[in-house]
N, C-alpha and C positions, 0 to 999 in steps of 0.2 A: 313824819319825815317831810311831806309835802309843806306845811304849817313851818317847821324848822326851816327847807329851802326858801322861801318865804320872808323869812323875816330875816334872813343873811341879803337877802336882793333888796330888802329895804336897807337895811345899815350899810351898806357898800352903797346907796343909792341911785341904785340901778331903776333903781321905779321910788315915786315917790310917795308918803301916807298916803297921801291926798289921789294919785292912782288907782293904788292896790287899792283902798277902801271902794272905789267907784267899779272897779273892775271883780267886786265881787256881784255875784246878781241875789239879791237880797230877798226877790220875789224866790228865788227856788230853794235857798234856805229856809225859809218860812215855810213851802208846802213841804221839805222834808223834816225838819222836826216835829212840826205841826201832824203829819200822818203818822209819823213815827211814834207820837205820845199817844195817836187814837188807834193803831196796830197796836201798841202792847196791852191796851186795857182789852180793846177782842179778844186778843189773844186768849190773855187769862179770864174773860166768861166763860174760856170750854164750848161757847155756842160752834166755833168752826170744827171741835171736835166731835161734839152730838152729831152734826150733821152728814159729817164723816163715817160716822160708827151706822147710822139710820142707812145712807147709801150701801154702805157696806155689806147688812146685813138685808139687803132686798137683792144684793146679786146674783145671779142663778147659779155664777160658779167661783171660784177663785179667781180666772182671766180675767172676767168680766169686773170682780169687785177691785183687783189691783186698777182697771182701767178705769173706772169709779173713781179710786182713792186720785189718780192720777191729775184724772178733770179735774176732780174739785179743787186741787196743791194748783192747778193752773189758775184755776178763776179766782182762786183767794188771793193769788201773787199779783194779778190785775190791780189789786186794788191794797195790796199789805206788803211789804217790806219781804222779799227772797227767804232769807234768811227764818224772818220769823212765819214764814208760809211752812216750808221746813220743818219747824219746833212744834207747831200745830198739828202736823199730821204723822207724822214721825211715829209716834205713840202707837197711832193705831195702825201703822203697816208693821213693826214691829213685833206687836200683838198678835196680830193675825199671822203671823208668819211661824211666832210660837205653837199657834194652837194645831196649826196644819203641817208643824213638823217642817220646812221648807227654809232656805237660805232668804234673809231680807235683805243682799246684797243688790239683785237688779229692780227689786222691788223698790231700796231708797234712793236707785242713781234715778231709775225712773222719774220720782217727785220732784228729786231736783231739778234736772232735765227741763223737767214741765215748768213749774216754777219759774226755771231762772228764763224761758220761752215767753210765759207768757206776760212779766212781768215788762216787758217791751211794748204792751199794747196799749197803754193807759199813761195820760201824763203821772198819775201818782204812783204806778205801779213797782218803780227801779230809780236810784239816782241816775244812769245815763239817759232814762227818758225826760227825766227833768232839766238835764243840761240841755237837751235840746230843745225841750217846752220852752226855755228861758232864752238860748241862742237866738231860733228864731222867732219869737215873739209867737208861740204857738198857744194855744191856750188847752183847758180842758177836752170840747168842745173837734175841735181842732184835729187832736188824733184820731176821728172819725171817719171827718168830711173837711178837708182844706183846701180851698182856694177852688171847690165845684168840686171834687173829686173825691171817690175814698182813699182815705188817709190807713196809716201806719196800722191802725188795730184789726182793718182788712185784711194784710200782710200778714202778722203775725198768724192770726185767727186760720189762714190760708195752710199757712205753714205746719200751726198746730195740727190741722187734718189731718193731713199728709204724713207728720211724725208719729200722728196717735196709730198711723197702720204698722208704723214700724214697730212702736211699744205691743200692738196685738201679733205680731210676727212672735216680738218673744217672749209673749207669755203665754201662748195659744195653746201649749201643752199642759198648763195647771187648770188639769179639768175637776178639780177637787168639790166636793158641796163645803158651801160654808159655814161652819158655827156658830150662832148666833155671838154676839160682841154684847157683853152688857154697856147698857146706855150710859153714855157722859152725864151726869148733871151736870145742868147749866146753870152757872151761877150767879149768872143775872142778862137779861137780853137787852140791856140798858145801851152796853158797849156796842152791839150791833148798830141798834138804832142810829146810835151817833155817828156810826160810819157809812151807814145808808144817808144819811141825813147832811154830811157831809159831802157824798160824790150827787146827790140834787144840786146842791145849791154850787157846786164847780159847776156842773154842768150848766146850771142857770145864770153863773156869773161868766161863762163864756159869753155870751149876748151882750152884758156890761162891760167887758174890760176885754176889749177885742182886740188890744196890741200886746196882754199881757204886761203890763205892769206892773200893780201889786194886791190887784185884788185877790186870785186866789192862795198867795203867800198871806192875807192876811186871816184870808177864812180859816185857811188850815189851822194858824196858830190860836184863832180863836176858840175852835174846837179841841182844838190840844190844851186848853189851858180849862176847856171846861173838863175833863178829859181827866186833869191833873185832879183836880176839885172833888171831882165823881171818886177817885182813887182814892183820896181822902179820906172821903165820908166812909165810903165801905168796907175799908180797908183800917182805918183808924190809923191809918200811918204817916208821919209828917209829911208837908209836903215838900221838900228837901230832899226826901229821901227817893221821891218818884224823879225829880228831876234830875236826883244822883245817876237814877239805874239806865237814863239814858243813852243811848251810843253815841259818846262824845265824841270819840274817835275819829268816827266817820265825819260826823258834823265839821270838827277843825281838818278833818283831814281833806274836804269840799273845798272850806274856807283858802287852805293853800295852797287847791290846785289852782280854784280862781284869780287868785292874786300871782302865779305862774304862769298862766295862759295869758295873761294880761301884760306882763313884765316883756315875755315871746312876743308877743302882738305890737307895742311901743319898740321895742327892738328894730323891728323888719322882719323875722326871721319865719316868719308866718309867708311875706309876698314871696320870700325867696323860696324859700320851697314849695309854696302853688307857681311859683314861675319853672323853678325845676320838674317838678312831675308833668304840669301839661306840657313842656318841652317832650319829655319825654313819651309822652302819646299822642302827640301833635295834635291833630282836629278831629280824632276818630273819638266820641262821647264814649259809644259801646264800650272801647278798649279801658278808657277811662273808670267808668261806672262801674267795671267789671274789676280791675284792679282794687280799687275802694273797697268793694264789698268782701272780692275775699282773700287780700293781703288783711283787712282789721280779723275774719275769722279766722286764720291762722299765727295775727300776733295775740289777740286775744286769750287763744287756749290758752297761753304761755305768761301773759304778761296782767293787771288790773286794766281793765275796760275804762273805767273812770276817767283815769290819765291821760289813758290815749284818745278814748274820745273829745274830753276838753279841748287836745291839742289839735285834734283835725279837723274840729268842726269848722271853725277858722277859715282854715287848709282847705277843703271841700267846697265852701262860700266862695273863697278868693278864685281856686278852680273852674269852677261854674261859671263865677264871673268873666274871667277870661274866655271862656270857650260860648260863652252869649246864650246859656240853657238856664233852665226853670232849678234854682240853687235846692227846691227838693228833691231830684233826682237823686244829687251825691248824698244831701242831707240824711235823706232816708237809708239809700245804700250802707248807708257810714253805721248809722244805729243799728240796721240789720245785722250786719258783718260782727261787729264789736259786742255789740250784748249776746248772741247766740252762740259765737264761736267756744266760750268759755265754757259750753258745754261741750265741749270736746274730752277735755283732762280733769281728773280731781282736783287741781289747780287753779281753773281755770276761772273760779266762782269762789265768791265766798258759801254761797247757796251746798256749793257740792265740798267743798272744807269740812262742812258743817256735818252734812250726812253721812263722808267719810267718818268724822270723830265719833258719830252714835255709833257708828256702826263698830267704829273700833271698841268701845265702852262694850258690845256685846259680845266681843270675843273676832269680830270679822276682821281681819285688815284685805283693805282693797288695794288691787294691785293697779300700776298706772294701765297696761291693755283691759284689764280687769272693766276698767271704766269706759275707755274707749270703744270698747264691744257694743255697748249701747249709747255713748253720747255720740262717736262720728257718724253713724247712719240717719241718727236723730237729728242732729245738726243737718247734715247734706240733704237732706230732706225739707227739713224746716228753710231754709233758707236758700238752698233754691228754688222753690214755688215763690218764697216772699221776694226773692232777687227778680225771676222772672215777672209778678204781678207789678211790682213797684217800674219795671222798667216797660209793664206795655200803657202803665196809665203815667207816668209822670216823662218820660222822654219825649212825647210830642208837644 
């Protein structure tokens, strides 16, 4: 759809080739197909489901191994694709859920929760963190420590605490022993490496390409294509067919937002509503920052994060500008609000789409409070600590 509006704004020429093509950011297409091709070979080594099952079965109880299974759907999302954090672990909460007789309904809203949380902390981890890695010239590096300060993955990391007491609030009654899980074979630890191998050398091309350019769009794809090769060999399968199974979707459907946000931005329609909103809060920042962060977690639940982030990041810039503050304030606020709010509803993610669907294939349908039982606490937890952090180090 986005791709479709897109190319109606070029033939009416509202924007021109020569625009849309400039006003795509090239550098964040490259780090998302590029991780995209070396998440799905992980994936299918099974290595992040051994690890999963080995946690698991060192847990002392049930609580403890779902909060296990939880962390690790977090830490994997840091660094792999929501969705296919998801597909990874799914298996073995399901599993387990069988063997101990128990409902895997809040055990998979749980993962994705986690998941779609912590995939906010890493430039590679979510496409809205890469619009922003690419917005403001952020780099790998960057979502640490920016500009002297800790950066975004503090935030999160902050928030995650704080949500993981609420995930032990409601699992604290599954005091079951666990059964042992027989072990994943892994089917090659090749795949890891290469994504170990790949977040070094982001992190070491932060120091290289300190405005963000296009060095780590080119690393990604470099690795994605070794990625593709490796799938080949092992696989014996054209290579055609790996580039087939890619999420195009997503990829053009990037492609359209950017050349959207850019069409909006040549317009005006960007100054005009940073001139309407800070009218509307006059010179109070707080009031400001605090609208930001959570008007996006309340359109979020409801709406693709994606979209509206491309379109406010803008928004937030021009904001700032006006009002004479450090443009990460709102920046951060804005990622915050947008990427976590979507854990509110089964809607609200594709992350949580997804776990809905397993969960329907098992017999479960989730109902919409069904999910909100455990994503608004989750959420209002997560992202007020991260609202609150972001606002005592980035508003002076």
């Amino acid at each position: 759809m986005a791709l479709g509006a897109a190319g109606l704004l070029l033939l009416s020429r509202t924007i021109s080739f020569k625009d849309a093509f400039s006003s795509i950011n090239w550098n964040v297409m490259g780090i998302f197909v590029g991780t995209l091709v070396v998440a799905d070979i992980f994936m299918e080594s099974r290595v992040p489901a051994y690890i999963a099952e080995t946690v698991v079965d060192r847990a002392k109880n049930t609580a403890w191994a779902i909060l296990a299974i939880c962390a690790l759907a977090g830490f994997v999302s840091a660094f792999v694709e929501n969705v296919a954090t998801v597909l990874i672990v799914a298996p073995i909460a399901l599993s387990l859920a069988k063997k101990l007789k128990i409902s895997p309904v809040n055990m998979m809203i749980a993962i994705a929760v986690s998941s779609n949380l912590q995939g906010t902390a890493t430039l590679i981890g979510d496409p809205p963190s890469m619009l922003l890695g690419g917005f403001a010239k952020m780099n790998f590096a960057d979502f640490f420590f920016y500009q002297g300060r800790p950066s975004i993955f503090f935030a999160v990391e902050l928030g995650a605490f704080v949500s993981f007491i609420v995930l032990f609030y409601v699992f604290r009654k599954h005091k079951e022993k666990i059964r042992l899980i027989p072990a994943e074979k892994v089917k090659s630890w090749t795949p890891a490496i290469i994504l170990v191998s790949l977040i070094a050398l982001l992190a070491f091309s932060s120091f290289l390409d300190t405005g963000f350019s296009s060095l780590a769009g080119i690393l990604c794809m470099v690795f994605g294509i070794i990625s593709l090769f490796w799938k080949k060999y092992i696989s014996r399968t054209p290579l055609l067919e790996g580039i087939r199974s890619l999420d195009w979707e997503t990829t053009f459907f990037l492609i359209g937002i950017f050349i959207l946000v850019g069409s909006i931005t040549l317009t005006g329609w960007i100054d005009s509503i940073s001139t309407f909103l800070s009218g509307i809060i006059g010179g109070n920042i707080f009031l400001g920052y605090t609208l930001i962060v959570f008007i996006s977690v309340v359109l979020s639940a409801f709406i693709d994060n994606v979209p509206f982030l491309a379109a406010m990041l803008p928004v937030a810039l021009s904001m700032s500008g006006k009002l004479g503050i450090n443009p990460s304030l709102f920046l951060f606020g804005l990622l915050i609000g947008a990427s976590v709010g979507g854990n509110i509803t089964p809607i609200g993610a594709s992350a949580n789409i997804v776990a809905c669907g397993l969960l329907k294939k098992e017999g479960y349908n989730v109902k919409f409070g069904e999910f909100a039982k455990i994503g608004l606490p989750f959420t209002l937890a997560a992202v007020g600590v991260a609202y609150l952090f972001v606002w005592v180090v980035w508003s002076g």
